[in-house]
N, C-alpha and C positions, 0 to 999 in steps of 0.2 A: 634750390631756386634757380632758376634761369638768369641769365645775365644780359643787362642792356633792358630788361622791360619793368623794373620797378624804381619809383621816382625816389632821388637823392633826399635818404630821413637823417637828419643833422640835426644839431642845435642852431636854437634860434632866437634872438632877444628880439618879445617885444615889449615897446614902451606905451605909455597912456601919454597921449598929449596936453591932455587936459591938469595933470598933477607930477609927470616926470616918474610914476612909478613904473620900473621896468622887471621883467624876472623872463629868466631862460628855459626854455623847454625844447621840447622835437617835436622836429613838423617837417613837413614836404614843401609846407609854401616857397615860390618862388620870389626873390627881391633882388635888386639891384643893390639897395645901400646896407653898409657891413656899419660894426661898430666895436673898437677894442674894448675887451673885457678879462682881466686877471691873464693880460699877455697873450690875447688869442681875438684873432679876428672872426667875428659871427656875422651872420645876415642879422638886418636890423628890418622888423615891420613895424609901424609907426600905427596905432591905434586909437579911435576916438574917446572910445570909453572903456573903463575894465572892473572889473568887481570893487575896485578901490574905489572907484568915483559915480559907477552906475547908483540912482538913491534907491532903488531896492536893495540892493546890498548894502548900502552906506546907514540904512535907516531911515536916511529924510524923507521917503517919498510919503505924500499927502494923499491918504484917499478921501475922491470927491464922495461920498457918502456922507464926511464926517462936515464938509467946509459949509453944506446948510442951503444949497440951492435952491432952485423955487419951486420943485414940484416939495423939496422937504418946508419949505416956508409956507405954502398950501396947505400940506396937511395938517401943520402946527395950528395957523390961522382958523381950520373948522374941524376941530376934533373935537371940540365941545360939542358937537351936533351929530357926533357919531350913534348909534342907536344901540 
């Protein structure tokens, strides 16, 4: 490989804002803020959601099919009159 043309691959924590859950991997991303971890200074990227809190992954999430809207309250309404 040539040198000086491929971007700095390091570890790198980031954390979920929303729940404080963080975990280390390698990436290229660039940051400014670092964060100590087991004695060693990392880039920190700060994240709004991550598989921990996303609610497809968490479970919670609702599908509108099921909550009964009004095209589903329609059909309830005349399906006596279906042929």
């Amino acid at each position: 490989m040539k040198d000086g043309i491929h971007p700095n691959y390091r570890d790198v924590v980031f954390v979920d804002q929303s729940n404080g859950f963080q975990f280390v991997t390698r990436s290229t991303v660039q940051t400014k803020e670092t964060i100590d971890i087991d004695g060693k200074t990392l880039p920190l990227v700060k994240l709004e959601t991550t598989s921990e809190s996303h609610p497809f992954y968490t479970g919670t999430q609702k599908s509108i099919d099921n909550l009964g809207g009004r095209v589903e309250k329609f059909r309830n309404k005349f399906a006596q009159f279906k042929k």
